[in-house]
N, CA, C and O atoms as a Tinker XYZ file with bonds, in Angstrom:
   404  protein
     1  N    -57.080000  134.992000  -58.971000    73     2
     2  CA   -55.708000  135.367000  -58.671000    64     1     3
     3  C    -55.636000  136.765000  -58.057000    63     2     4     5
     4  O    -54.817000  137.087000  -57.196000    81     3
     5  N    -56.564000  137.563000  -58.577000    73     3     6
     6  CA   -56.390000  138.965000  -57.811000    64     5     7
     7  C    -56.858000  138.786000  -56.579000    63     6     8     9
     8  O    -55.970000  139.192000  -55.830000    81     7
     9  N    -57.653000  138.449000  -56.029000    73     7    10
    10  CA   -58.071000  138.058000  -54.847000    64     9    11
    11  C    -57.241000  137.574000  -54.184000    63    10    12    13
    12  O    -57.400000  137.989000  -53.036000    81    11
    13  N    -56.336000  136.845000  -54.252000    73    11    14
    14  CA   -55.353000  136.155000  -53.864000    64    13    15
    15  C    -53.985000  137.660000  -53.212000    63    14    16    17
    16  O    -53.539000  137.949000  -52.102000    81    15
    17  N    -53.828000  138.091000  -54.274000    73    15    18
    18  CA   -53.102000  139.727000  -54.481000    64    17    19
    19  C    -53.591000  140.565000  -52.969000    63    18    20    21
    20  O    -53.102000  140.835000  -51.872000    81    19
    21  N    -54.491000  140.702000  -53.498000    73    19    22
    22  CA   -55.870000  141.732000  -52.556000    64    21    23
    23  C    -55.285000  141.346000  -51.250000    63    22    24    25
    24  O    -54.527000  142.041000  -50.574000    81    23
    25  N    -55.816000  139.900000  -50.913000    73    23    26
    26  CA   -55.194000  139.625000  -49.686000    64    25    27
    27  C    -54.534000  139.527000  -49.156000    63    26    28    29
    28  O    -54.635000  139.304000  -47.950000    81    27
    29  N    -53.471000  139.647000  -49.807000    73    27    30
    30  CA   -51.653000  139.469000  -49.496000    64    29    31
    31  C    -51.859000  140.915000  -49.130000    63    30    32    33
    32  O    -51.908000  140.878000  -47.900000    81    31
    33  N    -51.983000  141.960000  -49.443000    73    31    34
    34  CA   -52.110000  143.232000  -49.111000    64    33    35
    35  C    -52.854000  143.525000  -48.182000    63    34    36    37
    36  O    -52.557000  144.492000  -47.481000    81    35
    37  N    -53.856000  142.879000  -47.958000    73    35    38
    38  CA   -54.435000  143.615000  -46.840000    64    37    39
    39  C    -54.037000  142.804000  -45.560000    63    38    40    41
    40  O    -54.254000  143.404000  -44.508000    81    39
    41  N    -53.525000  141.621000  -45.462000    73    39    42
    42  CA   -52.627000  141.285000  -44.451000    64    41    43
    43  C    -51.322000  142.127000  -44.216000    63    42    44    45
    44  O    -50.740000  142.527000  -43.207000    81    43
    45  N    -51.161000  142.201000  -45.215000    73    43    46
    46  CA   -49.238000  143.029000  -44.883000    64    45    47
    47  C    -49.800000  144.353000  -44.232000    63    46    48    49
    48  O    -49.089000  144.837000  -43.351000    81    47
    49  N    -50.750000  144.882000  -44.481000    73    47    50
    50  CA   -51.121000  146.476000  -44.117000    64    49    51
    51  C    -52.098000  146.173000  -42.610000    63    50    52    53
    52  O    -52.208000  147.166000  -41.891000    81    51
    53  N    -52.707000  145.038000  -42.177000    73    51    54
    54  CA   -53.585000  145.037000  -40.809000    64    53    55
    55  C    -52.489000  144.947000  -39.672000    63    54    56    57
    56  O    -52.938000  145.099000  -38.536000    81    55
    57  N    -51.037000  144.712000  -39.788000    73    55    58
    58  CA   -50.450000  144.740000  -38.588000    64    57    59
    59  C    -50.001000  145.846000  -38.149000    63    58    60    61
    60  O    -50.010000  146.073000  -36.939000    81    59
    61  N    -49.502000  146.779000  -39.089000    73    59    62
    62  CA   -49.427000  148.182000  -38.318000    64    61    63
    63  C    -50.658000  149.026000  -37.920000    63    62    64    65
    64  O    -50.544000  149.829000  -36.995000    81    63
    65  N    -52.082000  148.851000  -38.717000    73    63    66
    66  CA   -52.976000  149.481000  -38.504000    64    65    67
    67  C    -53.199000  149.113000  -36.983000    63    66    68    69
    68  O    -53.487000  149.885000  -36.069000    81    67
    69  N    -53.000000  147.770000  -36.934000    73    67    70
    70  CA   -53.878000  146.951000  -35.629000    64    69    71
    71  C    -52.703000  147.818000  -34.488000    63    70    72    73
    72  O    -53.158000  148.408000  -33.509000    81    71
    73  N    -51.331000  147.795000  -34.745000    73    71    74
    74  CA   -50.759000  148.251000  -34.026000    64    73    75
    75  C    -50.936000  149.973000  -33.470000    63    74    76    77
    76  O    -50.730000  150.318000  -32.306000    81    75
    77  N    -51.324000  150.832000  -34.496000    73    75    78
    78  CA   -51.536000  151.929000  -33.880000    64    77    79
    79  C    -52.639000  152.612000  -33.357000    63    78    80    81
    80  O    -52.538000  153.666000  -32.730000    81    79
    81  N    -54.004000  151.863000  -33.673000    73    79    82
    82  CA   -54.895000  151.650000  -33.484000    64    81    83
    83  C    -55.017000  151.308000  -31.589000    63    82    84    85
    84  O    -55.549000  152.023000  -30.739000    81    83
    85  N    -54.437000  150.212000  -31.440000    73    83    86
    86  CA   -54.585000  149.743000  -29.782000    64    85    87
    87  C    -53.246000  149.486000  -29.332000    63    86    88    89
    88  O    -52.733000  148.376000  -29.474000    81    87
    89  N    -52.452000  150.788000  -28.612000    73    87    90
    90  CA   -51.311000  150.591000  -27.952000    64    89    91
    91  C    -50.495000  149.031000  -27.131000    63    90    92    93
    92  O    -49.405000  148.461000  -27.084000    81    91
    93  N    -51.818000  148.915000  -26.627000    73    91    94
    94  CA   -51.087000  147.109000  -26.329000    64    93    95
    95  C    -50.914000  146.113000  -27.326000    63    94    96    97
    96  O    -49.885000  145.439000  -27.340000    81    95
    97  N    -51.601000  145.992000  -27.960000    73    95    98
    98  CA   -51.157000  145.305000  -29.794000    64    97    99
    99  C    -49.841000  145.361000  -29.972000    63    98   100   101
   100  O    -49.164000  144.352000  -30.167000    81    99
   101  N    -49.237000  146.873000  -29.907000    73    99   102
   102  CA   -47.964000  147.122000  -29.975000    64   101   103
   103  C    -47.282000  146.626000  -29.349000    63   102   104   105
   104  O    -46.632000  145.652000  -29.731000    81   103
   105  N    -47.196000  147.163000  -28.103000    73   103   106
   106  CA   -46.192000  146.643000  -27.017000    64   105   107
   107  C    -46.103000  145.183000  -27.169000    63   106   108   109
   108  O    -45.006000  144.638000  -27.040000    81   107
   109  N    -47.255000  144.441000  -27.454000    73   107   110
   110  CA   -47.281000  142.457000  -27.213000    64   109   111
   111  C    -46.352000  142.462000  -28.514000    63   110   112   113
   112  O    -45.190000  142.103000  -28.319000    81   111
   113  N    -46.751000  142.861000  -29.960000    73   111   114
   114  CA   -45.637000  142.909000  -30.900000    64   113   115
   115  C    -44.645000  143.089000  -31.103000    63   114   116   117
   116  O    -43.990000  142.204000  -31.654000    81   115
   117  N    -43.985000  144.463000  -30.718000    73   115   118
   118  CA   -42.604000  144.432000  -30.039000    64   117   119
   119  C    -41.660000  143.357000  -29.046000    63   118   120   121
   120  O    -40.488000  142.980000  -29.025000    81   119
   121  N    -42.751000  143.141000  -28.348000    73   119   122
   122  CA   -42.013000  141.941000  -27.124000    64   121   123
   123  C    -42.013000  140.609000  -28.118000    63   122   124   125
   124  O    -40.911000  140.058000  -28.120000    81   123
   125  N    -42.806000  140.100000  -28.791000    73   123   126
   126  CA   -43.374000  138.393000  -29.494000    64   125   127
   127  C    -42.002000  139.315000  -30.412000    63   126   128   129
   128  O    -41.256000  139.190000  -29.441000    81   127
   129  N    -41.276000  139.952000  -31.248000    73   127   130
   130  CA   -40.774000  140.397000  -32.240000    64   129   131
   131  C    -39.153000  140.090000  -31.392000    63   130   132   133
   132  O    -38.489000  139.146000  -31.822000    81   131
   133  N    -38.622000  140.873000  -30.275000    73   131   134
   134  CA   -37.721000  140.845000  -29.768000    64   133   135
   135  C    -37.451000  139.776000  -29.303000    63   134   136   137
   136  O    -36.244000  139.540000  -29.348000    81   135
   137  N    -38.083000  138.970000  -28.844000    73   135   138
   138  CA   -38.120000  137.447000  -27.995000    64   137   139
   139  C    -37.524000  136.490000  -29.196000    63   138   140   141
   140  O    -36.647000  135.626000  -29.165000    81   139
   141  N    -38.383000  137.007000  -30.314000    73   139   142
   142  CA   -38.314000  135.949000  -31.378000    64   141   143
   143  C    -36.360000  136.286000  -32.461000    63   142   144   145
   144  O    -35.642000  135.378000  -32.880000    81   143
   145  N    -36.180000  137.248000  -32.541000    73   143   146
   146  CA   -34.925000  137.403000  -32.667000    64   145   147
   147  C    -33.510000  137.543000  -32.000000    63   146   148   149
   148  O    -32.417000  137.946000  -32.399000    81   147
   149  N    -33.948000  137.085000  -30.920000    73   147   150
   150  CA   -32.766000  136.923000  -29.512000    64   149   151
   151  C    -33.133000  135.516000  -29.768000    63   150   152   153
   152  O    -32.034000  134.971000  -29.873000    81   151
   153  N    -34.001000  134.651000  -29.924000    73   151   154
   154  CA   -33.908000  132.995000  -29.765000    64   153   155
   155  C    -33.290000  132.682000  -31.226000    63   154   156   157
   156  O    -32.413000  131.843000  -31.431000    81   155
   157  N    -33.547000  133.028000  -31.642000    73   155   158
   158  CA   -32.790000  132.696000  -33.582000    64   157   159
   159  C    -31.399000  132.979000  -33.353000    63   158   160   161
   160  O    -30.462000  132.228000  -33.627000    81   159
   161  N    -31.331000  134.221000  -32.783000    73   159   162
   162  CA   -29.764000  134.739000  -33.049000    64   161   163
   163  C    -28.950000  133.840000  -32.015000    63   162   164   165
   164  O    -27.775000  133.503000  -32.156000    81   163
   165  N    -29.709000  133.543000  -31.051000    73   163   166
   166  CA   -29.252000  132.641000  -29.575000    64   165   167
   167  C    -29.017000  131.381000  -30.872000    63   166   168   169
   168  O    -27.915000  131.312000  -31.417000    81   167
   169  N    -30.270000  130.330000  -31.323000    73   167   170
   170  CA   -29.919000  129.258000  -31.865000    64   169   171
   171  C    -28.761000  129.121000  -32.990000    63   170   172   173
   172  O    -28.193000  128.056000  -33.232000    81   171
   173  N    -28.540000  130.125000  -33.523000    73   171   174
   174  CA   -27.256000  130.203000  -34.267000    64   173   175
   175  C    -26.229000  130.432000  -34.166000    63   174   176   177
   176  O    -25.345000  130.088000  -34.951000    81   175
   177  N    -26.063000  131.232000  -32.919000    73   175   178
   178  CA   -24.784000  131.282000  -32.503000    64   177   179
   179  C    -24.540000  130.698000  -30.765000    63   178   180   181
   180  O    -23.395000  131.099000  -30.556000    81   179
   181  N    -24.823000  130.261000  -29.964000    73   179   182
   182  CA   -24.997000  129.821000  -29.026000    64   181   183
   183  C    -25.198000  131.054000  -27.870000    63   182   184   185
   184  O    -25.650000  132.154000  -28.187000    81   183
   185  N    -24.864000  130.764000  -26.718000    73   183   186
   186  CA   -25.395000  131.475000  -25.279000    64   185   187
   187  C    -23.830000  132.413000  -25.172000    63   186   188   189
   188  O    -22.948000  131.884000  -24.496000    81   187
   189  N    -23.523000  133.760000  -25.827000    73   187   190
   190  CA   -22.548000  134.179000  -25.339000    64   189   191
   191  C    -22.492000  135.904000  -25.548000    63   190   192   193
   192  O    -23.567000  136.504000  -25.555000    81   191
   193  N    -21.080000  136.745000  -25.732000    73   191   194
   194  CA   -21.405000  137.839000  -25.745000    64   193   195
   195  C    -21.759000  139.091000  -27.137000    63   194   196   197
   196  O    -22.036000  140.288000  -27.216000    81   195
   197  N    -21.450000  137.442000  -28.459000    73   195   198
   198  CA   -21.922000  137.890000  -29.704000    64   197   199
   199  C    -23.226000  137.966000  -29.979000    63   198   200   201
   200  O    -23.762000  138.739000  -30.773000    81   199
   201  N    -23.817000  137.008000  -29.195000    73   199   202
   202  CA   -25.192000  137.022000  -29.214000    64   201   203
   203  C    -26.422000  138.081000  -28.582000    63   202   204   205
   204  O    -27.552000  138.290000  -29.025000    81   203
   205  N    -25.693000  138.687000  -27.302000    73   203   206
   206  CA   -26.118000  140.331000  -27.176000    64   205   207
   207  C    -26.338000  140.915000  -28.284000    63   206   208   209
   208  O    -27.356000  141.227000  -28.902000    81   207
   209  N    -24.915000  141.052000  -28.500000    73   207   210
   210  CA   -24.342000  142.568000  -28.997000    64   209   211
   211  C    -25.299000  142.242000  -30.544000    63   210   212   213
   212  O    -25.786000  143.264000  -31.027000    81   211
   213  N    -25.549000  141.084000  -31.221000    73   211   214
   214  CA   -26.013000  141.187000  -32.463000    64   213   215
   215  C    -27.565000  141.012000  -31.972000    63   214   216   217
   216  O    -28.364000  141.649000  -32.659000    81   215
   217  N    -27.835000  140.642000  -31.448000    73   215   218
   218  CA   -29.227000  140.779000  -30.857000    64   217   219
   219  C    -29.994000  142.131000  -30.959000    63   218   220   221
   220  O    -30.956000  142.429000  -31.667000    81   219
   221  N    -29.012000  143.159000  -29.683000    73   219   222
   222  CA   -29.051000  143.943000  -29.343000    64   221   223
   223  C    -29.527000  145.668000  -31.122000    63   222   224   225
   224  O    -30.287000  146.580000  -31.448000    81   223
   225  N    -28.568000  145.046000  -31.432000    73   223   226
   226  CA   -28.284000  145.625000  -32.679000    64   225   227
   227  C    -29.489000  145.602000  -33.733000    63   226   228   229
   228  O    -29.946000  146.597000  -34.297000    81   227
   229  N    -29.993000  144.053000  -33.921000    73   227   230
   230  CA   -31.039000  144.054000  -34.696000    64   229   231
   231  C    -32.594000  144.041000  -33.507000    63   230   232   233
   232  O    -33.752000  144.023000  -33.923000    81   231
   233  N    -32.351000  144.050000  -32.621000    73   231   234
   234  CA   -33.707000  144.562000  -32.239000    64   233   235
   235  C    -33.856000  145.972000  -32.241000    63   234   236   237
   236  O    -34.987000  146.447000  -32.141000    81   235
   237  N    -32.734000  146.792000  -32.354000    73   235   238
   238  CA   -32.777000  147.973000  -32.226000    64   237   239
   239  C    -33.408000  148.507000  -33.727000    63   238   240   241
   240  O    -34.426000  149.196000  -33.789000    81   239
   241  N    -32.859000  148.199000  -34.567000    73   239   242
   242  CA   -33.479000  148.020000  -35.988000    64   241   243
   243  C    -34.199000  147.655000  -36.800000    63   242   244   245
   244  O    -34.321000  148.189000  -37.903000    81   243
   245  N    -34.939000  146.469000  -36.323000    73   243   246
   246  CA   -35.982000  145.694000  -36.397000    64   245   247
   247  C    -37.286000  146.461000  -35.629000    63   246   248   249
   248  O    -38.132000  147.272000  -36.004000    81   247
   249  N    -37.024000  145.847000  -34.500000    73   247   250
   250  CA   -38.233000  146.300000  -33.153000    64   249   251
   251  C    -38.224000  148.057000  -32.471000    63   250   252   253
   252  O    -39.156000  148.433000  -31.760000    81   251
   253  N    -37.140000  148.908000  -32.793000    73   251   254
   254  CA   -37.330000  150.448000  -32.268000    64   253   255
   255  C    -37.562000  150.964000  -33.248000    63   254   256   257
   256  O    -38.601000  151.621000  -33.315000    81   255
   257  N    -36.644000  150.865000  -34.448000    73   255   258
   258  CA   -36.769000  151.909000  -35.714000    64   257   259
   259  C    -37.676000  151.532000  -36.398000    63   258   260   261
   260  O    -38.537000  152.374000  -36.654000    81   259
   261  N    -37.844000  150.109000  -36.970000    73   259   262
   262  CA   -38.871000  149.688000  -38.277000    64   261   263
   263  C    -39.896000  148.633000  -37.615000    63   262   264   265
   264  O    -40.015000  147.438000  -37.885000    81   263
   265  N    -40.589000  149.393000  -36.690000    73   263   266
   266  CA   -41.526000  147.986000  -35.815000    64   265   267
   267  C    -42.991000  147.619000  -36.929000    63   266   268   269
   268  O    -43.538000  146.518000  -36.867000    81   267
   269  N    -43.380000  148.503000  -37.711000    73   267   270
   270  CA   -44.661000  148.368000  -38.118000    64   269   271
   271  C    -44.121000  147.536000  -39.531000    63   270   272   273
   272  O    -44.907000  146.764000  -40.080000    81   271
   273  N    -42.717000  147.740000  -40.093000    73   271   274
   274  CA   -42.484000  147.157000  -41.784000    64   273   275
   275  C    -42.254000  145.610000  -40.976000    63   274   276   277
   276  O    -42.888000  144.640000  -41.391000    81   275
   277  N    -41.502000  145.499000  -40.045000    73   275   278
   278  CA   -40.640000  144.080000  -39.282000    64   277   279
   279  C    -42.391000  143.369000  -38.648000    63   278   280   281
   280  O    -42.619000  142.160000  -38.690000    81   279
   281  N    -43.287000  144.257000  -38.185000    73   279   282
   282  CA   -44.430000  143.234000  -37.793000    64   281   283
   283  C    -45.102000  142.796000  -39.223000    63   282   284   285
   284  O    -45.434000  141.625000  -39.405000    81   283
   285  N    -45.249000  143.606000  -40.031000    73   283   286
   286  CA   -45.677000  143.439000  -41.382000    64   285   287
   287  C    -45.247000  142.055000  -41.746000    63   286   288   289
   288  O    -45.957000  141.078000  -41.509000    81   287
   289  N    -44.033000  141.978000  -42.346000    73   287   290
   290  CA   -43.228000  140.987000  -42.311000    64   289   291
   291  C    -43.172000  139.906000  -41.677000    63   290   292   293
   292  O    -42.867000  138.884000  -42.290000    81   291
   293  N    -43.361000  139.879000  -40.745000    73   291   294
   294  CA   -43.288000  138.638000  -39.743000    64   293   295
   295  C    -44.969000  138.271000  -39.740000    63   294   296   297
   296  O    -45.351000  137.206000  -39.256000    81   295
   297  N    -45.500000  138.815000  -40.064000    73   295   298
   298  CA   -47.119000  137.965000  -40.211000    64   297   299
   299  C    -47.378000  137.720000  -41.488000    63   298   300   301
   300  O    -47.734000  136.547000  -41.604000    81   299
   301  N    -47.365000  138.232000  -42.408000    73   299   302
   302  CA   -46.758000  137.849000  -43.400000    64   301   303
   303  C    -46.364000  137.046000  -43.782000    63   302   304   305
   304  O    -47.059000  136.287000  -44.457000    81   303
   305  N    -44.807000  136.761000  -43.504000    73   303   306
   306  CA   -44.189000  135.355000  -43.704000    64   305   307
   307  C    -44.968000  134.131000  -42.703000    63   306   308   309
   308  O    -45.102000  132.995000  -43.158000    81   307
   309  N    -45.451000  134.478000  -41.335000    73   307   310
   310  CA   -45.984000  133.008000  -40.556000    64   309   311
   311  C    -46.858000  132.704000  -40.952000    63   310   312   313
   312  O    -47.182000  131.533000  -40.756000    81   311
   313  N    -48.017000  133.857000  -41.980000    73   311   314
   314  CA   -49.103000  133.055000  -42.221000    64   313   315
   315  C    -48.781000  132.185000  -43.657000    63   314   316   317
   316  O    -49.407000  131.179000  -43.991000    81   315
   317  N    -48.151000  132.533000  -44.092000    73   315   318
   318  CA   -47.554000  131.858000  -45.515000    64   317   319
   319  C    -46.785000  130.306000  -45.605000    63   318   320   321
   320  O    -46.672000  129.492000  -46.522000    81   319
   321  N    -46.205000  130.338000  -43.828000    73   319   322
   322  CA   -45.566000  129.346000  -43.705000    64   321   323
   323  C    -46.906000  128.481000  -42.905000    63   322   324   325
   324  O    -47.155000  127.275000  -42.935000    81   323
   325  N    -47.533000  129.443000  -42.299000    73   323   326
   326  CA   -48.725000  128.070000  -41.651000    64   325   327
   327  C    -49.306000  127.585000  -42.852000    63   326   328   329
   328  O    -49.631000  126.401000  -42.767000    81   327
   329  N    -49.598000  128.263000  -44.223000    73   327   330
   330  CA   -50.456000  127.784000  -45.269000    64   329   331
   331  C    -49.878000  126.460000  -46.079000    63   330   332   333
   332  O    -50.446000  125.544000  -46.674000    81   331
   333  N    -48.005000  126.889000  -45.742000    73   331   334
   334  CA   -47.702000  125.618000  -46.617000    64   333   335
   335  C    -47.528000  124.119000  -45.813000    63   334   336   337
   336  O    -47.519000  122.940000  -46.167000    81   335
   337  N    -47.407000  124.789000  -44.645000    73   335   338
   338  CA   -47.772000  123.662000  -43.496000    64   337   339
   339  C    -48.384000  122.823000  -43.623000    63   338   340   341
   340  O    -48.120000  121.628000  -43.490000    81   339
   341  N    -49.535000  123.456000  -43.970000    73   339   342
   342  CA   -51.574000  122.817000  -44.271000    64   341   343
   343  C    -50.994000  122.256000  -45.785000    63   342   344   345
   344  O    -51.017000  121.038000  -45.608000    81   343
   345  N    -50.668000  122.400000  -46.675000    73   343   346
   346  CA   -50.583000  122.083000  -47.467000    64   345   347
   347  C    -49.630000  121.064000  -47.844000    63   346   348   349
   348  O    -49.748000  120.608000  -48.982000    81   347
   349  N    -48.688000  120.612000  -47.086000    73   347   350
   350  CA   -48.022000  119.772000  -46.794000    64   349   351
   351  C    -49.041000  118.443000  -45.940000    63   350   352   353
   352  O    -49.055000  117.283000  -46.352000    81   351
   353  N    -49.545000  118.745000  -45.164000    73   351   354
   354  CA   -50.303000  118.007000  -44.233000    64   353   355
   355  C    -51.310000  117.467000  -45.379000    63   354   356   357
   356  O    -51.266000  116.241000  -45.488000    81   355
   357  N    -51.910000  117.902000  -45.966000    73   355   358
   358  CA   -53.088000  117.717000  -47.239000    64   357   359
   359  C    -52.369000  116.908000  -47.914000    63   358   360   361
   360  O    -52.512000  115.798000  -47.403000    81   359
   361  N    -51.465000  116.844000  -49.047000    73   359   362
   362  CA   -50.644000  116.388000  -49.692000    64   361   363
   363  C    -50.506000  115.079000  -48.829000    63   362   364   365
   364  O    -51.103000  114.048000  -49.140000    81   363
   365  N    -49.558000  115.188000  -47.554000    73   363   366
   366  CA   -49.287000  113.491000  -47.403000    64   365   367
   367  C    -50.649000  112.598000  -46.860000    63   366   368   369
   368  O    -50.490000  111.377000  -46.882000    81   367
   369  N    -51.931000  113.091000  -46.391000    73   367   370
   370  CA   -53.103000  112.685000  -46.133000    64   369   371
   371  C    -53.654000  112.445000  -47.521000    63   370   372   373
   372  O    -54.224000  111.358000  -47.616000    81   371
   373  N    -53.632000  113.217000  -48.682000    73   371   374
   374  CA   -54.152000  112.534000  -50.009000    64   373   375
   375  C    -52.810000  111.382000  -50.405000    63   374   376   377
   376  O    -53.291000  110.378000  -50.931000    81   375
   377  N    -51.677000  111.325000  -50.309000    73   375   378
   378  CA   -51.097000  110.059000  -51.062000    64   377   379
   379  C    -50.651000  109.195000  -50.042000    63   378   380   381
   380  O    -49.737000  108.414000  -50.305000    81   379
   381  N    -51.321000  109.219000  -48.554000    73   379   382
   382  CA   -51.856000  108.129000  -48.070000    64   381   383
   383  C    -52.333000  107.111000  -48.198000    63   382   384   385
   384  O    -51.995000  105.929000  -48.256000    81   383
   385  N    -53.566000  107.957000  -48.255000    73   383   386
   386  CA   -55.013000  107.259000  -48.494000    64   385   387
   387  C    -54.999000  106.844000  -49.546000    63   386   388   389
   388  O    -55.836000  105.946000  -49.634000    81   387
   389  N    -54.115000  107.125000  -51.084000    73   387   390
   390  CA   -54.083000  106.629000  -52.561000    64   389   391
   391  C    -55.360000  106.612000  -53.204000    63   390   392   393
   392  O    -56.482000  106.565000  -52.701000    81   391
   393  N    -54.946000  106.665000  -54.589000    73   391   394
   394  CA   -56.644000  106.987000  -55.248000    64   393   395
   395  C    -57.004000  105.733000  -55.470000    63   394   396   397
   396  O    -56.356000  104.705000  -55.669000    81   395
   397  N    -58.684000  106.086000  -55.377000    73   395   398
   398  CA   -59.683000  104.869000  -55.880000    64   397   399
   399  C    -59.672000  105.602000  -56.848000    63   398   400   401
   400  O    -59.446000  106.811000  -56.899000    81   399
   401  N    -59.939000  104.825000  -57.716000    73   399   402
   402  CA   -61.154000  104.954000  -58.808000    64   401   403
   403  C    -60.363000  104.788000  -60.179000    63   402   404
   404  O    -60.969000  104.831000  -61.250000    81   403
């Protein structure tokens, strides 16, 4: 279980390192970060001028002010969601196949 811990930590802490470490890391993070909260805020509210202005607002807050806690976060949560993914996928491939024995 600590191991488990360990690693949760040292993922949350390799995206800002990676980021200040190699300036383009950054910049691709910032952009994959901004892209990704203009399409959410777009899918929830549709194509108009609320969708700027709140866009605008949380990329400014997200992606200018807090870019290294918001990349943290966002790798973080995708690798957590690819894991339950896999684990979903496992699950309906074992009660597929049903047990022998």
């Amino acid at each position: 279980m600590i191991f488990i811990i360990i690693a949760f930590v040292i993922l949350a802490l390799l995206p800002p390192i990676v980021m200040k470490l190699f300036p383009p890391a950054d910049l691709l993070m910032r952009i994959i970060l901004a892209v990704m909260i203009f399409a959410t805020v777009r899918g929830h509210l549709g194509s108009n001028t609320l969708t700027i202005i709140i866009s605008a607002v949380l990329i400014y807050l997200l992606v200018i002010k807090h870019p290294y806690i918001t990349a943290s976060l966002y790798v973080f949560f995708y690798v957590l969601l690819a894991y339950n993914f896999l684990s979903v996928i496992v699950w309906g491939i074992g009660t597929k196949m049903g047990r022998h024995g």
